[in-house]
C-alpha positions as CSV (number, residue, x, y, z in Angstrom):
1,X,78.1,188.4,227.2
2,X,78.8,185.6,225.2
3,X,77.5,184.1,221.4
4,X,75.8,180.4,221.6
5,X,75.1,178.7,218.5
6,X,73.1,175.5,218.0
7,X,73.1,173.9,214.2
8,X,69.9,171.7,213.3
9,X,68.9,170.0,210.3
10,X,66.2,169.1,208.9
11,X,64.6,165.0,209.0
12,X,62.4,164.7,206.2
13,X,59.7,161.6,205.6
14,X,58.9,159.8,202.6
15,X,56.7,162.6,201.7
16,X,59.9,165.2,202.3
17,X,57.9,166.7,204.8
18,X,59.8,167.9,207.7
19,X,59.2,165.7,211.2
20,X,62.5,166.5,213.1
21,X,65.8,168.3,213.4
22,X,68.7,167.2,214.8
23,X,70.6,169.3,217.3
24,X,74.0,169.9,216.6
25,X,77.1,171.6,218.4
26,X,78.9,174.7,216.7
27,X,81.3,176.9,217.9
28,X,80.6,179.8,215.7
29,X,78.4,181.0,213.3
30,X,81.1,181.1,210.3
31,X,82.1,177.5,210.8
32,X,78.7,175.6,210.2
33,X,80.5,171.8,211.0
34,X,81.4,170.5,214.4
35,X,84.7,171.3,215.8
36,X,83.9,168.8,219.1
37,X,87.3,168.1,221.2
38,X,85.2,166.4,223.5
39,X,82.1,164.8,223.1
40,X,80.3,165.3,226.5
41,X,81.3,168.6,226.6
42,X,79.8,168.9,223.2
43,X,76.9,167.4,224.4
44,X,76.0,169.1,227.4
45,X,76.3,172.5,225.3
46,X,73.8,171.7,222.8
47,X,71.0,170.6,225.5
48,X,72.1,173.8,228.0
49,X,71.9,176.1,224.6
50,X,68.8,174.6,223.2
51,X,66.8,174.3,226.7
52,X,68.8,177.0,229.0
53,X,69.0,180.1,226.7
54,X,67.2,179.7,223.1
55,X,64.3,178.0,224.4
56,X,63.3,174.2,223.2
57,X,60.0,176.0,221.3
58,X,62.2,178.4,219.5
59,X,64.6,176.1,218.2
60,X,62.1,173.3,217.6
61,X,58.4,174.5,217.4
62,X,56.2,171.2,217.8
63,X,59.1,168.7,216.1
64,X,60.9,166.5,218.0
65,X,65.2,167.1,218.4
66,X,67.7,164.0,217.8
67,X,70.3,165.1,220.3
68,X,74.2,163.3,219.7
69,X,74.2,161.4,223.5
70,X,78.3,160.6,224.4
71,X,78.9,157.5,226.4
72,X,79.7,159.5,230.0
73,X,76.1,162.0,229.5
74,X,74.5,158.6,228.3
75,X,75.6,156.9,232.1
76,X,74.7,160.2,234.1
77,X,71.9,161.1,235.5
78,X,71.7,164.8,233.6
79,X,69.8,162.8,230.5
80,X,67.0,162.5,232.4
81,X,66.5,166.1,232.2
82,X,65.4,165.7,228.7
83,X,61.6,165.1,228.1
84,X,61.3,161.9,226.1
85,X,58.3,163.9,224.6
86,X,60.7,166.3,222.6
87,X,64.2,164.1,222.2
88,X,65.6,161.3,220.4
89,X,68.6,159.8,222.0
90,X,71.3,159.8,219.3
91,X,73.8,156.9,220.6
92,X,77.3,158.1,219.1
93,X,78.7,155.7,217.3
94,X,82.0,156.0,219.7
95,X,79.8,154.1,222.4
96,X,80.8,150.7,223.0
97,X,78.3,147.9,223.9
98,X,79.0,146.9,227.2
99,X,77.3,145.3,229.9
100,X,76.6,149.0,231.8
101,X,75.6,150.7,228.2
102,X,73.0,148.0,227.2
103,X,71.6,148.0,230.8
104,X,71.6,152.0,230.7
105,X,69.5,151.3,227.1
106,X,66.9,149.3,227.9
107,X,66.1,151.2,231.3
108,X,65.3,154.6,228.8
109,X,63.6,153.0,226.5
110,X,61.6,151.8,229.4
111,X,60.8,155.1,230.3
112,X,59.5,156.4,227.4
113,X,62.4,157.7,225.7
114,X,63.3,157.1,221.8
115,X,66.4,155.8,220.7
116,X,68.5,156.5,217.6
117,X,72.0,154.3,216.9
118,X,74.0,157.2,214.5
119,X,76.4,156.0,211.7
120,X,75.7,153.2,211.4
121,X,77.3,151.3,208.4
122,X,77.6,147.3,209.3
123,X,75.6,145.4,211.2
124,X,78.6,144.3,213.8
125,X,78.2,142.9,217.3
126,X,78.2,146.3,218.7
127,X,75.1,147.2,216.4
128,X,73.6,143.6,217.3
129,X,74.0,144.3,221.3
130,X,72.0,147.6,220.8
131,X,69.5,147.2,217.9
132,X,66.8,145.6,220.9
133,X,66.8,149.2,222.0
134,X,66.7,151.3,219.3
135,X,63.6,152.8,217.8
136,X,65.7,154.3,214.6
137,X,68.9,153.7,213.1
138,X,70.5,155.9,210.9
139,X,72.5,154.4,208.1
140,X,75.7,156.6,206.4
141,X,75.2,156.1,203.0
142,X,77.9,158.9,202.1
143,X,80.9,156.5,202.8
144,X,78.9,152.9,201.4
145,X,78.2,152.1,198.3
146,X,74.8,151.0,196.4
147,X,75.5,147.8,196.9
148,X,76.6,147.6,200.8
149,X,73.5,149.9,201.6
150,X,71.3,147.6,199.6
151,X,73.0,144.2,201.9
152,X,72.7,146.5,205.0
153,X,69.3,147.1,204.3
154,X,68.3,144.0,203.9
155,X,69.7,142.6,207.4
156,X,67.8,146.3,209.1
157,X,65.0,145.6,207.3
158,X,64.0,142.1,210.2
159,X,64.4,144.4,212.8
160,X,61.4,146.6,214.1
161,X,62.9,149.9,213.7
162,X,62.8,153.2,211.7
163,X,65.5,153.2,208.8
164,X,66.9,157.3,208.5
165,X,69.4,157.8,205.2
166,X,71.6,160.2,206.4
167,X,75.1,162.3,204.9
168,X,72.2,162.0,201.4
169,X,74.6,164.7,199.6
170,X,73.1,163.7,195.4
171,X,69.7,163.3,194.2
172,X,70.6,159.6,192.8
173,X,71.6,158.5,196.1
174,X,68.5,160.0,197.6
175,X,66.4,158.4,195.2
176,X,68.3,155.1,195.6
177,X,67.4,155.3,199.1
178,X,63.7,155.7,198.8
179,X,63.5,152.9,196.4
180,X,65.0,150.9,198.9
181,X,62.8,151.8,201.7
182,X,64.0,154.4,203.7
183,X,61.4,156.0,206.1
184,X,63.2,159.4,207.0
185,X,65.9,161.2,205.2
186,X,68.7,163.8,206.2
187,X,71.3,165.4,204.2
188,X,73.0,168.2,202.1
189,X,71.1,167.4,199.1
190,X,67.8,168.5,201.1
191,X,69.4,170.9,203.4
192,X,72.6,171.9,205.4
193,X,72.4,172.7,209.0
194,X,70.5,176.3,210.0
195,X,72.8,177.7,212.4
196,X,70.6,179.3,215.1
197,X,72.4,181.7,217.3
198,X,71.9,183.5,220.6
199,X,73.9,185.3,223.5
200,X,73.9,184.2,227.2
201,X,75.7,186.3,230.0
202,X,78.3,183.4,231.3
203,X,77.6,181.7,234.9
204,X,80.0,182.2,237.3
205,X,81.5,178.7,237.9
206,X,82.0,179.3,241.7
207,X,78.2,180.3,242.0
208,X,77.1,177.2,239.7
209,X,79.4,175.2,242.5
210,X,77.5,176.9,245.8
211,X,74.1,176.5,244.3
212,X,75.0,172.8,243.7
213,X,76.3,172.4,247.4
214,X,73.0,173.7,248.8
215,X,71.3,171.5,246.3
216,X,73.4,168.3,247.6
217,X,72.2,169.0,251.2
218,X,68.6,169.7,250.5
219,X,68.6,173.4,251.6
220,X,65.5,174.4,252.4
221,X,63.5,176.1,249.3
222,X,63.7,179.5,250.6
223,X,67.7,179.6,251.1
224,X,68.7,178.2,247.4
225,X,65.9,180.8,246.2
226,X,67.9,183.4,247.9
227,X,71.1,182.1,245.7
228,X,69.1,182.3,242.3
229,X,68.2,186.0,243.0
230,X,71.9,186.8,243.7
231,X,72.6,184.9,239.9
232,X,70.1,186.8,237.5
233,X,71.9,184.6,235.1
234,X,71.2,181.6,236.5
235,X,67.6,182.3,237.2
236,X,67.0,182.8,233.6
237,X,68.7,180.0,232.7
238,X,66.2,177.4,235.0
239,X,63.4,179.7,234.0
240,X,63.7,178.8,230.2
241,X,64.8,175.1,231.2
242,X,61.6,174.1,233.5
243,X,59.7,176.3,231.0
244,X,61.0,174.6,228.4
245,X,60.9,170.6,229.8
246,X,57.1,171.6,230.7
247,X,55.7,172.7,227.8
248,X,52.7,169.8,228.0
249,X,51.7,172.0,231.1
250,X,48.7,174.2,230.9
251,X,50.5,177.4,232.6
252,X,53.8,178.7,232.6
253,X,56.0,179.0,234.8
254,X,57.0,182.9,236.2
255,X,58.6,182.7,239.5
256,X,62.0,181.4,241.1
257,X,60.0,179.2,244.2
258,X,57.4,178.1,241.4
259,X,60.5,176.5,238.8
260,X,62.0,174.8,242.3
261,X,59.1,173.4,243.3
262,X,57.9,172.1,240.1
263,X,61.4,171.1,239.0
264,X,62.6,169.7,242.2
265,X,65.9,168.7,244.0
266,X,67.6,165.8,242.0
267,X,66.6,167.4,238.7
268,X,68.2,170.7,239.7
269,X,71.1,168.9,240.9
270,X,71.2,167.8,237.1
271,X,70.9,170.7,235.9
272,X,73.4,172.3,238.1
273,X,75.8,169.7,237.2
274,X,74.8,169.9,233.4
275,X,75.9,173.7,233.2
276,X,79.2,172.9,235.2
277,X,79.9,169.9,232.2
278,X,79.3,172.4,229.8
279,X,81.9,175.3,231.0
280,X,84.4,173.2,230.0
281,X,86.3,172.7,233.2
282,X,90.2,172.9,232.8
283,X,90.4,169.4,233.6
284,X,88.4,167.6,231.2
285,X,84.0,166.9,231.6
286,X,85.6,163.1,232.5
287,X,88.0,164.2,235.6
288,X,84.9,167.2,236.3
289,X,82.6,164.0,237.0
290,X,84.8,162.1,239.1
291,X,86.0,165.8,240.9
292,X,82.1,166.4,241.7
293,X,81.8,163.0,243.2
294,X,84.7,163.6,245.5
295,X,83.8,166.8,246.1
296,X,80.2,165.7,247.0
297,X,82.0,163.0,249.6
298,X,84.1,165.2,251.1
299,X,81.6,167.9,252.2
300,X,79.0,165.4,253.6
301,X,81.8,163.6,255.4
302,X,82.8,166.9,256.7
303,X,78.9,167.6,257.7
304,X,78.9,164.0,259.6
305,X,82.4,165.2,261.5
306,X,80.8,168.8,262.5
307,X,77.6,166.6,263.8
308,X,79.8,164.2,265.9
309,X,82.0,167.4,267.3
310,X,78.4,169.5,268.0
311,X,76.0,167.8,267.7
312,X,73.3,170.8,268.1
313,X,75.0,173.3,266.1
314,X,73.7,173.6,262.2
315,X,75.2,176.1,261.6
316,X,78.5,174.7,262.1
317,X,77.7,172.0,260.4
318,X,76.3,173.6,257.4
319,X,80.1,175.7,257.3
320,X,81.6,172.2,257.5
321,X,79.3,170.6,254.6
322,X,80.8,173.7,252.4
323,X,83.9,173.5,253.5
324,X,84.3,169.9,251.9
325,X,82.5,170.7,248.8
326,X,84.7,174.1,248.0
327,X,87.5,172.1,249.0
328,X,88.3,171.2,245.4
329,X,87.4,174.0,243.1
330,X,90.6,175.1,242.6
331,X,91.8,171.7,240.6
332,X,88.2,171.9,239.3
333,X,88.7,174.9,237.5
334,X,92.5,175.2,237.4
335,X,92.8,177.9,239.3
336,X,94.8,179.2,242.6
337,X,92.2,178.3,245.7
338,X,92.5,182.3,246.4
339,X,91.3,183.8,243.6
340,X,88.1,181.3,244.2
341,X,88.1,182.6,248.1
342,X,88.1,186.3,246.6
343,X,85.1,185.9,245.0
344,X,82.9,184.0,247.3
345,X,81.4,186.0,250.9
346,X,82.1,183.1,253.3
347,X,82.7,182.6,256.7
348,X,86.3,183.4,258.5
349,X,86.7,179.6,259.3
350,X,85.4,178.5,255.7
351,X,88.2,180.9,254.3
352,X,90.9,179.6,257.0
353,X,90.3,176.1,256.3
354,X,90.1,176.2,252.5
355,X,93.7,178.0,252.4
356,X,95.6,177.2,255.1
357,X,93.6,174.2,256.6
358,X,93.4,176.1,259.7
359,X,91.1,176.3,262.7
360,X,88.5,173.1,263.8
361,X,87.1,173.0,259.8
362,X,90.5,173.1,258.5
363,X,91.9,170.3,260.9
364,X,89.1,168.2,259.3
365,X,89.7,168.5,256.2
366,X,93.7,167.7,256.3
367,X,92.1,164.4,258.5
368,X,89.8,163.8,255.0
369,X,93.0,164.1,252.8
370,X,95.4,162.4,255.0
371,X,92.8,159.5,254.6
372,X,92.4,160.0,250.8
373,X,96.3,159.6,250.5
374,X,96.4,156.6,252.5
375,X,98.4,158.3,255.1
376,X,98.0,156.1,258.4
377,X,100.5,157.7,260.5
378,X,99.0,161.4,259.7
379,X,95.4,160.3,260.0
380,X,96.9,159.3,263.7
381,X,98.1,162.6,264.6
382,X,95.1,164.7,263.8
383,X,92.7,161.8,265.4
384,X,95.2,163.0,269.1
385,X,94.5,166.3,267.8
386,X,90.7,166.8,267.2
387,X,90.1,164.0,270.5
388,X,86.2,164.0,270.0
389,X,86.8,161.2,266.7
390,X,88.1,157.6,267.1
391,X,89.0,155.3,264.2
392,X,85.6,153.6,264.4
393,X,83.4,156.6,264.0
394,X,85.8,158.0,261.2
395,X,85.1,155.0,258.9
396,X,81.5,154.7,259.9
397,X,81.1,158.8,258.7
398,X,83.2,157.2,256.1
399,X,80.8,154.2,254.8
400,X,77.7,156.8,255.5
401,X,79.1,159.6,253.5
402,X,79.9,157.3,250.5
403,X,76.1,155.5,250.9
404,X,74.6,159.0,250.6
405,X,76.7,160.5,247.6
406,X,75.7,157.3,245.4
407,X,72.4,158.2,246.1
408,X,72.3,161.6,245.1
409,X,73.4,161.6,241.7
């Protein structure tokens, strides 16, 4: 077992009634500030916590949640989990404007979702490039003074958004700010963060890496719900997600098949790929992002081998689809490939190949890194070696496995 905590504070309106909290990341319930060493990590915890385990109704009843968005969970495809009914994208102020962020903006705004630009305290070109997109922007009075919020206020003031005084820590300054014009208002002064806290038996990593392999090669329905009921943990956690992300629906979801269907494939693959950002890999949520890719491209590149070699055998190539994707859970996690093995009931060749890239499976996958590493005369060998594969079908399976891993993210 393991404590989760969640901080959120109260957004009050003019009327200091309460409309929203923001969501916030804590690491214990003594320390009620944000220790964050990394801010997708931080990120991903706060919408697995409030959606996996507490339950969005719990921590926010009918209000809507401003959730802190880092620039890598902004990019990926996990956002889209989030019901733009509930959330308000917070944009960090650490994101830059560029060409890929602005583009990312405008496509979630055209979907419905709100967005916030945090911290904001000058109206720079950064501010400029995003304020098209924004729905609120949240000025921080705490390190300006009346006279620079009253200037910044009066460039915000052209633009159609909402204007939220936030870090309001003195009744002057929160007065000041409603004179001014302020819509919505957040602070010490009204209240500090509520730390809500909760428990959550912890996934096993490996497990949260074969459900996403089955999820990557759209295993049927029936063989990834056979993998939920062997994870009681991580059945809860999609129950309370889909439960949670459908609340507009008129009936609740209560079986395993029912939250697949009505969640399904790419959106589990989020989620999936969600909880694995939020364990905190050993090597960092950035090199975890570009390990899943890999990962993803090896074990469909393996699948596409195993087809050429037997063409009628699926079982074989299912074995050779795993093979690929288990193939890098050891630098994932930062741990010895054999204490992974220990822990996972696969096949003799899956085991061979992942340790001592042995038998057909194993073969393959030293061809996949040889190729990674550039290594022509190597790749050359194991091509005299494994006979059925030419240089031309290797960088067709190639091009095809890359096509379908940018598709399936």
């Amino acid at each position: 077992m393991e404590d989760i905590f969640l901080g959120k504070q109260p957004i009050l309106d003019r009327d200091q009634k309460l409309v929203a909290y923001e969501l916030l990341f804590r690491s214990t319930k003594e320390v009620n500030r944000a220790e964050v060493l990394n801010d997708f990590h931080a990120s991903a915890n706060v919408v697995v916590n409030a959606y996996g385990y507490l339950g969005i109704q719990q921590v926010l009843g009918d209000l809507r949640g401003f959730i802190n968005v880092s620039h890598d969970l902004l990019l990926s495809d996990a956002i889209l989990l989030l019901p733009d009914k509930h959330v308000v994208l917070e944009l960090l102020e650490t994101i830059p404007a560029t060409d890929e962020v602005v583009q990312r903006c405008a496509e979630l705004k055209n979907m419905g979702y709100q967005l916030a630009l945090d911290d904001v305290i000058c109206l720079d070109k950064r501010a400029e490039a995003l304020l098209p997109f924004a729905n609120i922007v949240k000025v921080d009075v705490l390190v300006l003074t009346d006279n620079e919020i009253r200037k910044l206020m009066q460039k915000l003031k052209v633009w159609p958004v909402v204007l939220l005084a936030e870090k309001i820590d003195s009744p002057e300054r929160a007065e000041m700010c409603m004179d001014l014009g302020f819509e919505m208002f957040q602070g010490y002064f009204f209240a500090k963060p509520v730390i809500v806290a909760g428990r959550k038996v912890t996934s096993n990593r490996v497990s949260l890496m074969q459900l996403l392999a089955l999820v990557m090669r759209n295993a049927k329905i029936d063989e990834i719900e056979q993998m939920f009921k062997y994870e009681p943990v991580l059945s809860y956690g999609l129950l309370r997600m889909v439960n949670s992300a459908a609340a507009m629906l008129s009936h609740k979801i209560g079986s395993i098949r029912q939250a697949l269907i009505a969640i399904g494939y790419r959106p589990l693959r989020r989620w999936v790929q969600l909880l694995i950002y939020a364990s905190d890999p050993a090597e960092g949520i950035n090199s975890a992002e570009a390990l899943l890719q890999t990962a993803a491209i090896r074990g469909r590149l393996m699948e596409l081998l195993a087809m050429i070699d037997r063409p009628h055998d699926k079982n074989y190539q299912d074995r050779a689809f795993m093979t690929g994707v288990m193939s890098l859970l050891d630098a994932l996690f930062g741990v010895e490939m054999h204490q992974i093995i220990d822990q996972l009931k696969m096949p003799h060749e899956v085991v061979n190949a992942l340790l001592r890239r042995e038998e057909r499976l194993g073969t393959m996958l030293k061809l996949i890194e040889a190729r990674e590493k550039s290594d022509a005369e190597q790749v050359e060998q194991i091509l005299a070696e494994l006979k059925f594969l030419n240089q031309l079908n290797l960088v067709k399976s190639e091009l095809d496995a890359l096509n379908w891993a940018n598709h399936i993210h």
